[in-house]
N, C-alpha and C positions, 0 to 999 in steps of 0.2 A: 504494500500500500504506500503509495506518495504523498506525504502531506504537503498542505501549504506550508512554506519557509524554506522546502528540501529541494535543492537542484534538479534538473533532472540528471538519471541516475541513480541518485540517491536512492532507499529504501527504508521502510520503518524501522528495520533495526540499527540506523544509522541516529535517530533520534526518540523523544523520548517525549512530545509533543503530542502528540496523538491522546485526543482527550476520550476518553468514556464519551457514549454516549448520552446517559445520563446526566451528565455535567455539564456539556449541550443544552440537555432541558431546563437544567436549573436556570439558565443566563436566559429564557425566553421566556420562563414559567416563574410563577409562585414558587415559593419551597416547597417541597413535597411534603401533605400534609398526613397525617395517619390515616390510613382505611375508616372509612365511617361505616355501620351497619346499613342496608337497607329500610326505608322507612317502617313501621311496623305498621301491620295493616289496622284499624281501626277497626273495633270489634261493633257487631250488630246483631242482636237478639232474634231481632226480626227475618234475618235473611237466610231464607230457605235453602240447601243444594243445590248448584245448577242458577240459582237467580242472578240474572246479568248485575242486579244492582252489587253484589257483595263485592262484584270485582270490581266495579267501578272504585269503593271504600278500600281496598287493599292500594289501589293505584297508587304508585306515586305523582306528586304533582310535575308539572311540566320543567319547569325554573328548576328543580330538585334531579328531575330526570337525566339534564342536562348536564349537570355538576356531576355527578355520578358517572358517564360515561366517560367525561374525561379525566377525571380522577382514576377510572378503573384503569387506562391506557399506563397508568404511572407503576403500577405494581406486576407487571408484565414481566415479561424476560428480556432481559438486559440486551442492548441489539448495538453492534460493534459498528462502529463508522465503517465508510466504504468507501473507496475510491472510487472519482464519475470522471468519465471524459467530459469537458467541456458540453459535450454536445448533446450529453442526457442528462446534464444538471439543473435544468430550469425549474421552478417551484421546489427543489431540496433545501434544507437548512444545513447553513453552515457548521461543521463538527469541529473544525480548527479554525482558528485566525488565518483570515489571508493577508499574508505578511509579504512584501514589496524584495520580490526577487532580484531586482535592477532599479537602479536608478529612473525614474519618469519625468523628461524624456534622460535616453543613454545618453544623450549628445547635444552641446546646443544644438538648434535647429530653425531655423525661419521659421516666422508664425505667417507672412507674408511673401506672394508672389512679388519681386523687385528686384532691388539692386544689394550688394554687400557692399558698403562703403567703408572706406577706413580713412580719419582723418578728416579735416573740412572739404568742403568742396570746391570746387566744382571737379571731377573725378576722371580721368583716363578710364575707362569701360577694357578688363579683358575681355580677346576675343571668345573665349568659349567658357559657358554658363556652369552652374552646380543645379543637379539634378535631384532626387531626393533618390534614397537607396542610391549611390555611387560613394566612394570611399573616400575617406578624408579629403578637400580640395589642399592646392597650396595657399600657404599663409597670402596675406595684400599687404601690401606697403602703403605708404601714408598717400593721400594723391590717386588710390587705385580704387574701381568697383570692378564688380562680377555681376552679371545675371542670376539671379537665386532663383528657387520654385519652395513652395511651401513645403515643409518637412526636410528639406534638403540638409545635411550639415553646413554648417558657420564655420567660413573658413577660419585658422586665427588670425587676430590681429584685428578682425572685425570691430568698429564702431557701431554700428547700428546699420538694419535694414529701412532702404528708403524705398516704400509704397511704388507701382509702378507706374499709380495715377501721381503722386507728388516729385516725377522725376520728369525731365526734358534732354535730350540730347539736341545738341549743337549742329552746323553741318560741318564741323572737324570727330563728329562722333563724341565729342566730352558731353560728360552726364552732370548736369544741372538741377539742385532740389527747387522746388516750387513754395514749399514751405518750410520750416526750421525743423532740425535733426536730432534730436535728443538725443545721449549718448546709450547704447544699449536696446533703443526702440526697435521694437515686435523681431524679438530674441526673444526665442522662450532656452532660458540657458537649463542646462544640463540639473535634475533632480529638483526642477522647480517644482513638481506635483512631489514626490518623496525622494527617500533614499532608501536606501538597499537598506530591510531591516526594519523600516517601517511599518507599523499595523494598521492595511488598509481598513479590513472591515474585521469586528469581532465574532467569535462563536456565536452561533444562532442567527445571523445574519440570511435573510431570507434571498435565494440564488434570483435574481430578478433579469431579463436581459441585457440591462445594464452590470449588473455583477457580473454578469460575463464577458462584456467587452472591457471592463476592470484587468478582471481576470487575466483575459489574453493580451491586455498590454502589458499587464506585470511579468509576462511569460510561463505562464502557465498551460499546463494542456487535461491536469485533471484538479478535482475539487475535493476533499476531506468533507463528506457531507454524512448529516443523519439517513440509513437509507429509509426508500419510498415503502409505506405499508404495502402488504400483497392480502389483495379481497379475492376471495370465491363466492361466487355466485350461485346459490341452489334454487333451481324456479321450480316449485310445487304446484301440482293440480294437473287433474285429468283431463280438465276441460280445456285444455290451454292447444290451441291450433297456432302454427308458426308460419300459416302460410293463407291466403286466399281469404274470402269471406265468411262471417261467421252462421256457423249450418248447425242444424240438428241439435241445439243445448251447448254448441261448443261455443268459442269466445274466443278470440285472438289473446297472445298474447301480448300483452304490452309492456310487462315491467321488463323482458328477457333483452328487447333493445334498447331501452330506456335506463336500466341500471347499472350495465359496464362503463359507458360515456359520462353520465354522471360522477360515480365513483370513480373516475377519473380526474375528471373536474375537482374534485375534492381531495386529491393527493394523493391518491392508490396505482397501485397497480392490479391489474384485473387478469389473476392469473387462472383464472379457469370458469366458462359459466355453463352447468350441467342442469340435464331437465329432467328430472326425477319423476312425476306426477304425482301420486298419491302413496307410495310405496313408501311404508314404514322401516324394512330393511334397509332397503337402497338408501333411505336417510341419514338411519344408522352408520353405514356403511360410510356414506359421503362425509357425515361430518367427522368421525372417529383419524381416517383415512388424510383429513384436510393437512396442510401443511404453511396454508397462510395465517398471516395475524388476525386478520376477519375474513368470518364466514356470514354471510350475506345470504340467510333464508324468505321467501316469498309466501305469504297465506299460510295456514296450517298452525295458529299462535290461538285461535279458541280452542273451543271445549265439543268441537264436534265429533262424529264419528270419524270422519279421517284427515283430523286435525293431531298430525302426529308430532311436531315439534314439542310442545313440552312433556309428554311422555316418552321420547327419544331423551332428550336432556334431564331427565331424572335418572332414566335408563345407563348413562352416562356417568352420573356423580357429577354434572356440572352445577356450576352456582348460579340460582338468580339473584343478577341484579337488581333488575330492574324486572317486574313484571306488570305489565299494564302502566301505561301512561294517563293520566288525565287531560288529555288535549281531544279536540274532537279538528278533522277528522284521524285516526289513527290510534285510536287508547289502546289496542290488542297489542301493541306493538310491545317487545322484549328486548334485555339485555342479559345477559351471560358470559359467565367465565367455566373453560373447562378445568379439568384437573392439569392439565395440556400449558396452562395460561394463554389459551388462546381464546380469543372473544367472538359470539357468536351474538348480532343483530338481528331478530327476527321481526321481518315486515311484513305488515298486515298484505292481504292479498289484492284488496280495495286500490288501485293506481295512486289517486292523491291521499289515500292514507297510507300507501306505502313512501311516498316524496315528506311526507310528514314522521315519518319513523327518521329515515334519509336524516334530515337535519336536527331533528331530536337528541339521537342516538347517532348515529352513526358518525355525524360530522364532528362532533367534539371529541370523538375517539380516534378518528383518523387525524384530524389536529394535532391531539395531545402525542399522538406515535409517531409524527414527522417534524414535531417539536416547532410546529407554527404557533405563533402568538391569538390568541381569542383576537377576531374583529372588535374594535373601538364600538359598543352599544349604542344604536340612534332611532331616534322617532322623527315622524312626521305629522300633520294633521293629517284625520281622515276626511276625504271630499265628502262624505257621506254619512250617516248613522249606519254602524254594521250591528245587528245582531250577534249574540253570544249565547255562548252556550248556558245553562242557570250556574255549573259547578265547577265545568271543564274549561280550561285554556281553549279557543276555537283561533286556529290559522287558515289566515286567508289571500288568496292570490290578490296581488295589488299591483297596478302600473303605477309608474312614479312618475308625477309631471309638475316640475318647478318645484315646490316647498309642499307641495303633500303628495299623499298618496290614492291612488284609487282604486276602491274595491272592484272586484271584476265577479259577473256572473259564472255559472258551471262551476260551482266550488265544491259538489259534494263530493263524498267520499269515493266513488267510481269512478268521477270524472277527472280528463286532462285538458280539455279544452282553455278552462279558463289559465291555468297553469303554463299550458304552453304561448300565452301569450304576456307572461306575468316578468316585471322587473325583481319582485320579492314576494315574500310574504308578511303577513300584517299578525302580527300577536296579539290577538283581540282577548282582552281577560274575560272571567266568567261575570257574566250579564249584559256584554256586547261595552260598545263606544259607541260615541256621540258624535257628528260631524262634528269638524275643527277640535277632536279632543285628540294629543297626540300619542301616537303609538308605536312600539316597538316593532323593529324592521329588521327581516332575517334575508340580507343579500342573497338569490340566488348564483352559484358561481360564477353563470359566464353573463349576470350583468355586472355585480360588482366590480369596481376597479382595481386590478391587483391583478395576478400570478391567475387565478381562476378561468380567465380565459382561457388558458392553456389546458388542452386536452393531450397531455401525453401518454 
């Protein structure tokens, strides 16, 4: 592995730089705080076996839901930096400092197309110019210019570069300033941005395009970064058709295209999406078998007949964490840990209740395991009065226009319509908001401005 600061050549056991990942998290995260229990479910006299309300009362709340999964990210197995080429390091976090292999620039260099003048003027022009990438020029004497091109080296001896609009030549060919020459003007000299040894950017530094053009002017060709989580994908149900229109009780499916690219979107890598249907074995089998950090279940999170996810993860010895949310659309939704420490999000089967699990759960887990910083919290007015649920957190697709937000119709639980035309979603508490009352806003990734655009 090559860290930043290490030549090329070089190798890890040349240095001793190479941080834990973990120490990573600390510099982008709160301190790592103790394991907290699961909420306890509040107990009810009244609620019979099988009654949806009981579960609603075990739920945890949404804001609670949320903490919890990315807190669970923290007690995971410890995951070693990894060396990225340049060219797959966009959206990683930084694991070392990137530290200023060379001086920036190596070399004076013209910051301007013009002349190299040395001395006052008016100047004898050599006949042949400095080009940029060509090797050292010869030095000027007092009385002499050169033709320069920007980036070019500064011959020595240099005075200052004079612009090519503030230059005149004569017809003896001597070169004439039009305005006055300051000594050392638009020279960018040699380690004016650092030197060798300098810390450009710290641990936990988010790899942005720009980080990489950093990057490869510092000389660098790979990155010390946290690696990328790996999601698998299990899409459950019988009914699930993957081609043509829907026939005979069957249904297209929609989450099996919809949730590799996203999960994308969100920092992962998507290393496998397999279609199980209804098959309690093959569940088994799939999750046991898994080798990513999240595993990413589809439907099967009630209490039906072949609703096998939480009878497979009892079957198991895995931990809930989270079981049932309070948020409508999507309360069915799960978290878990196995004995494995590997994390299993299970989303409801519902499309925008499973986009609701997605950001619930799943997104502050994949956050906290690529060691990104929580988004800055912001609200907006709502254009509108949005109804709420009486008890549940209710999320709602919203376009964003100037300083508020607007609700968008098709927001139930089966639907993607409104969603897919949606900037965010709107955190409407339980009993709805008011038009112009302001409210919490959960970027979708690729409107938000950031690294989320990138689908790698």
């Amino acid at each position: 592995m090559t860290a930043p600061g290490i030549r090329a050549g070089a190798t890890a056991a040349d240095t001793d730089d190479d941080l834990d990942v973990e120490e990573a998290l600390a510099l982008v995260r709160e301190p790592r705080e103790p394991r907290e229990p699961r909420e306890p479910a509040e107990p009810r006299a009244d609620a019979a076996p099988g009654d949806p309300s009981a579960h609603r009362h075990r739920a945890t709340s949404w804001p609670r839901a949320r903490e919890i999964a990315a807190r669970a990210a923290r007690s995971g197995v410890r995951r070693a930096p990894v060396s990225v080429p340049l060219a797959d390091a966009l959206g990683l976090t930084l694991a070392a400092p990137l530290d200023a292999l060379t001086d920036l620039p190596s070399f004076d260099t013209s910051a301007m197309d013009g002349w190299a003048v040395a001395g006052p003027g008016p100047w004898e022009v050599r006949e042949r110019g400095v080009l940029a990438g060509h090797a050292q020029p010869e030095p000027l004497t007092d009385g002499e210019a050169v033709r320069i091109a920007t980036g070019a080296r500064i011959p020595a001896d240099t005075t200052a570069v004079l612009r090519s609009e503030h230059g005149r030549l004569d017809t003896q060919g001597r070169l004439h300033p039009t305005r006055a020459t300051a000594h050392g003007q638009d020279i960018r000299p040699r380690g004016q941005e650092c030197r060798t040894g300098d810390q450009l950017l710290p641990v936990g530094t988010l790899v942005t395009p720009a980080v990489l053009g950093l990057a490869a002017a510092a000389g660098y060709d790979t990155l010390t970064a946290v690696p990328r989580p790996r999601a698998e994908v299990l899409v459950l149900g019988d009914e699930l058709l993957t081609e043509g229109l829907p026939r005979e009780g069957l249904i297209r499916d929609a989450l099996g295209p919809m949730l590799p690219p996203w999960l994308r979107a969100l920092g992962a890598e998507v290393t496998a999406v397999r279609r199980l249907g209804d098959d309690a074995k093959a569940l088994y089998k799939a999750i046991t078998s898994a080798t990513a950090d999240l595993v990413v279940t589809t439907g099967g999170t009630a209490s039906g007949p072949v609703d096998h996810v939480h009878p497979t993860l009892e079957r198991i010895g895995a931990e809930l964490l989270v079981d049932g949310v309070k948020v409508r659309p999507g309360h069915p939704m799960l978290l878990a840990r196995t004995k494995q420490n590997q994390h299993l999000v299970g989303l409801p089967g519902n499309p925008l209740a499973a986009v609701s699990g997605l950001l619930t759960l799943a997104e502050p887990l994949l956050r906290t395991l690529a060691a990104h910083p929580a988004p800055e919290p912001y609200a907006l007015p709502l254009a509108e009065t949005t109804h709420g649920h009486p008890y549940d957190t209710r999320l709602i697709p919203v376009v964003l226009r100037g300083d508020r937000a607007i609700p968008l119709h098709y927001n139930g639980p089966a639907m993607l319509r409104g969603i897919a035309a949606a900037d965010a979603l709107a955190v409407v508490p339980p009993g709805g908001a008011q038009r112009g009352e302001e409210t919490e806003l959960l970027d979708l990734p690729w409107a938000a401005a950031g690294i989320g655009v990138c689908f790698t």
